[in-house]
VMD Tcl script that draws the C-alpha trace (Angstrom):
set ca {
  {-127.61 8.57 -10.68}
  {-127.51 10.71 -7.12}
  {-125.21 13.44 -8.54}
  {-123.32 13.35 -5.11}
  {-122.07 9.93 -5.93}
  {-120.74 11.42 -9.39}
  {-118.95 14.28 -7.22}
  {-117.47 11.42 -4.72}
  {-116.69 9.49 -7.45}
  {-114.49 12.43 -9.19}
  {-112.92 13.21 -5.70}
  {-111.47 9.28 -5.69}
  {-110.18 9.68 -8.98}
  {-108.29 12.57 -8.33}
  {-107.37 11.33 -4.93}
  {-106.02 8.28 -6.59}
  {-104.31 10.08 -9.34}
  {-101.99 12.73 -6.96}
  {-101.05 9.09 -5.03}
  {-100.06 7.08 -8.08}
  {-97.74 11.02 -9.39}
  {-96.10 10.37 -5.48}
  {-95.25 6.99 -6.07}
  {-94.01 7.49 -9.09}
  {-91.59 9.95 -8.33}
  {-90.39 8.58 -5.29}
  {-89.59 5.46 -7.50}
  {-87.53 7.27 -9.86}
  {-85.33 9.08 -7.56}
  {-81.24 8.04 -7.76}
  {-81.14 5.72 -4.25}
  {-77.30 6.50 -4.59}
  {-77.64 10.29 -5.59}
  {-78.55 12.45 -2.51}
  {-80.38 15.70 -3.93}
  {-78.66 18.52 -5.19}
  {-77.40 20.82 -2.38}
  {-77.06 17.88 0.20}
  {-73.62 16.38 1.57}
  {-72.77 13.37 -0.14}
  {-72.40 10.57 2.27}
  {-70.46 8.25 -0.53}
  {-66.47 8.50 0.22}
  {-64.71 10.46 -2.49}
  {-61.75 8.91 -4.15}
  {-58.43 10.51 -1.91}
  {-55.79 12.06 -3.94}
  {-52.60 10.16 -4.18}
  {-50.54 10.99 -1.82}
  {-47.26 13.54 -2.25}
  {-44.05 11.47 -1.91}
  {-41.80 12.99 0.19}
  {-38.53 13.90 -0.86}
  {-35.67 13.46 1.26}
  {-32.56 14.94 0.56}
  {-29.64 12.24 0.27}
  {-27.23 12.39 3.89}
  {-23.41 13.37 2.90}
  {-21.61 10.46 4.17}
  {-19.52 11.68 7.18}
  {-15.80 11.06 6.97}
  {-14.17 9.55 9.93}
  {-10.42 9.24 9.97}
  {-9.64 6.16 10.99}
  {-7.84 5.56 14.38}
  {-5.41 2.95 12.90}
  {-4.33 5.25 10.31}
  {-0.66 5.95 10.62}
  {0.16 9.74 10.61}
  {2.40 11.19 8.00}
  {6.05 11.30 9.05}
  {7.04 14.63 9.29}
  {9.55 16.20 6.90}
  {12.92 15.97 8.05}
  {14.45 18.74 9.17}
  {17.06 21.00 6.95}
  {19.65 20.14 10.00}
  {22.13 22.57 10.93}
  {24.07 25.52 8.90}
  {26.95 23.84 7.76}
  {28.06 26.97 5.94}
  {31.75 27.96 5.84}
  {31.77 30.83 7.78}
  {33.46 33.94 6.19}
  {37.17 34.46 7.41}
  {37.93 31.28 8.63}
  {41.63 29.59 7.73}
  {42.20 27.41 4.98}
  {42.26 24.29 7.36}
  {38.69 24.88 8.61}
  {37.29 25.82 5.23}
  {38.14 22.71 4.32}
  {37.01 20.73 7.50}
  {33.71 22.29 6.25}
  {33.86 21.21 3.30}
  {33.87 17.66 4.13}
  {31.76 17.97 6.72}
  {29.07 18.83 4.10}
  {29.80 16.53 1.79}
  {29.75 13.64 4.26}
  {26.78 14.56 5.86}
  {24.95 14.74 2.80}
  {26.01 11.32 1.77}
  {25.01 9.90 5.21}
  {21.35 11.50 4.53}
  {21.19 10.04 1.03}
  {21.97 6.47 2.57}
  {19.53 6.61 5.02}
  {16.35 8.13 2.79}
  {17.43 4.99 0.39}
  {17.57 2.51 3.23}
  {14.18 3.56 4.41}
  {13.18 3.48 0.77}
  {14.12 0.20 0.31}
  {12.67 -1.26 4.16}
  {11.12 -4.85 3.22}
  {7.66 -4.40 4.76}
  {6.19 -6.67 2.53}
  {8.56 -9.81 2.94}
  {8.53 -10.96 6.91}
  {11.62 -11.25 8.46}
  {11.03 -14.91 9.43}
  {10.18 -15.57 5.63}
  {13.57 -17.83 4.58}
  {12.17 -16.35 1.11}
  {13.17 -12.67 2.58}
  {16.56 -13.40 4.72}
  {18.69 -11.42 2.53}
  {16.74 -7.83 2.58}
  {16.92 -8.05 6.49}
  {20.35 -8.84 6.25}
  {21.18 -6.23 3.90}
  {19.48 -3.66 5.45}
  {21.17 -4.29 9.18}
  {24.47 -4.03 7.09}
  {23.05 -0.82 5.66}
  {22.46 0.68 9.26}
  {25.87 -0.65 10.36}
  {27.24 1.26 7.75}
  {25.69 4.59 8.51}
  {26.20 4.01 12.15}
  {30.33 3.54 11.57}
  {29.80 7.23 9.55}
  {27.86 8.91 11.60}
  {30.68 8.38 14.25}
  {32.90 8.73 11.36}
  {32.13 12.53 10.84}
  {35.39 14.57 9.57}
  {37.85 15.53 10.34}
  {39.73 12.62 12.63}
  {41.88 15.30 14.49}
  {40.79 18.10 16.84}
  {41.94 21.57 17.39}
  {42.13 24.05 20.04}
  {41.66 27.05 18.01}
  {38.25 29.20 18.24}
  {37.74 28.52 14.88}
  {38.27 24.57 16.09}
  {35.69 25.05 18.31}
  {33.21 26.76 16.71}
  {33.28 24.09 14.35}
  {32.99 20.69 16.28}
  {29.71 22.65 17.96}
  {28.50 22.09 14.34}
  {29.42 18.96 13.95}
  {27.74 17.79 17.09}
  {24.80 19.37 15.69}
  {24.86 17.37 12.00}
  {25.91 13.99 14.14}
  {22.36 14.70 16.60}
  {20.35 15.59 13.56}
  {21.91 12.47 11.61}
  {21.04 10.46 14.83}
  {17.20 11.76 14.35}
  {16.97 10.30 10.80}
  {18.54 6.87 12.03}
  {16.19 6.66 15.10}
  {13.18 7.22 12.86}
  {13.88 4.49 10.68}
  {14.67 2.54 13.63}
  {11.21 2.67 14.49}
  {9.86 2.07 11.05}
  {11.55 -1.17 11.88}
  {10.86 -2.25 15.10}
  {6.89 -1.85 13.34}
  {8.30 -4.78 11.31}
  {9.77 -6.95 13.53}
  {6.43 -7.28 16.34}
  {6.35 -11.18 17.40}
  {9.16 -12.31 19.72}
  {10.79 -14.79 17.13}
  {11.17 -11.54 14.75}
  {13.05 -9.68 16.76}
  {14.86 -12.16 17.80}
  {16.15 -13.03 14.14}
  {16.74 -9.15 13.69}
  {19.05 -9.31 16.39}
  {20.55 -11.63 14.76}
  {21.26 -10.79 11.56}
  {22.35 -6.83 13.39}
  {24.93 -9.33 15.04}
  {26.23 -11.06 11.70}
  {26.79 -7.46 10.26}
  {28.81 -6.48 12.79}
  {31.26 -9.38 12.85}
  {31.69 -9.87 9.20}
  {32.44 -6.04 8.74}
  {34.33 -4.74 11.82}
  {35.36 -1.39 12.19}
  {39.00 -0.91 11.93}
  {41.27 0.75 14.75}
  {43.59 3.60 12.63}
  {46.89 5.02 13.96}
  {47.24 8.90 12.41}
  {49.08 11.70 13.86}
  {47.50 14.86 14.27}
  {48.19 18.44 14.24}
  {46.48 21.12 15.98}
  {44.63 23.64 14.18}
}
mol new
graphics top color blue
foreach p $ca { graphics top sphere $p radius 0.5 }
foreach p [lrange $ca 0 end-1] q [lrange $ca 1 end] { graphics top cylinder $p $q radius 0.2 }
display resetview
């Protein structure tokens, strides 16, 4: 044998050998592993996402604009106070004067105490409460005009006086109108007020106010 040919021969083998090593390790690379060092072109799996936490909204308060407003307090009314020095006759005008003036204000917190706002005026169910409370203003009415003493004077101490009993009959007059308009709330429709007319006009005539004869002496 030409010992070229066994030299060629050896060459090829070799040759052959490195090609078949190539191929093999091409064929046992990952496909879906890059090599080490290399970005990774596969999509990594995202992180849940942080929930967001919202802070709970205070309610806001709005007052509503068909609330009714508190009533007021009533006022203390006028100093009806004896005054120091004053004669027997006027310390005792005072005295009365008190005493019916505090009555009059009791009648009238127990009337508006006692208004029927739940029982309609054109309810047959609720005829007496209407027609007990125009009685009840009738009566404080009659009172208020009422206010002691029944004679006048023409004294300073007279004087002084009356100027504070025009002052309890305005502040009485206060109290009245408010619960007059308590009322008139009540009584909206046409056929309502016209029945609490009414039954303001029965009051009167079944309890009239009397016309007294007294004689008088000055003080």
């Amino acid at each position: 044998m030409d010992p070229n040919d066994s030299d060629r021969a050896q060459i090829l083998r070799r040759r052959a050998f490195f090609v078949s090593s190539a191929l093999t390790a091409l064929g046992c690379n990952n496909p879906g592993r890059p090599p080490e060092g290399q970005p990774s072109s596969a999509t990594e799996p995202s992180a849940p996402p942080t929930p967001t936490v919202t802070a709970p909204v205070e309610p806001t308060v709005t007052a509503s604009a068909t609330a009714t407003p508190p009533e007021p307090p009533p006022s203390e009314g006028p100093d009806l106070a004896t005054p120091d020095g004053v004669g027997e006759v006027a310390a005792e005008n005072y005295k009365s004067l008190r005493e019916s003036v505090a009555a009059i204000r009791k009648s009238i917190d127990e009337l508006g105490a006692s208004l029927p706002d739940a029982c309609k005026i054109t309810d047959q169910a609720c005829d007496l409460q209407w027609r007990k409370l125009a009685e009840g203003l009738l009566e404080i009415d009659q009172s208020i005009r009422g206010l002691p003493p029944r004679c006048g004077g023409s004294s300073e101490e007279a004087k002084a006086f009356f100027k504070q009993r025009d002052a309890a009959r305005e502040d009485l007059n206060k109290r009245v109108q408010a619960l007059s308009v308590r009322i008139s709330a009540l009584v909206a429709t046409q056929a309502e007020k016209e029945r609490w007319t009414a039954h303001q006009q029965d009051a009167k005539q079944a309890n009239p106010e009397p016309c007294l004869k007294f004689a008088c002496t000055d003080w």
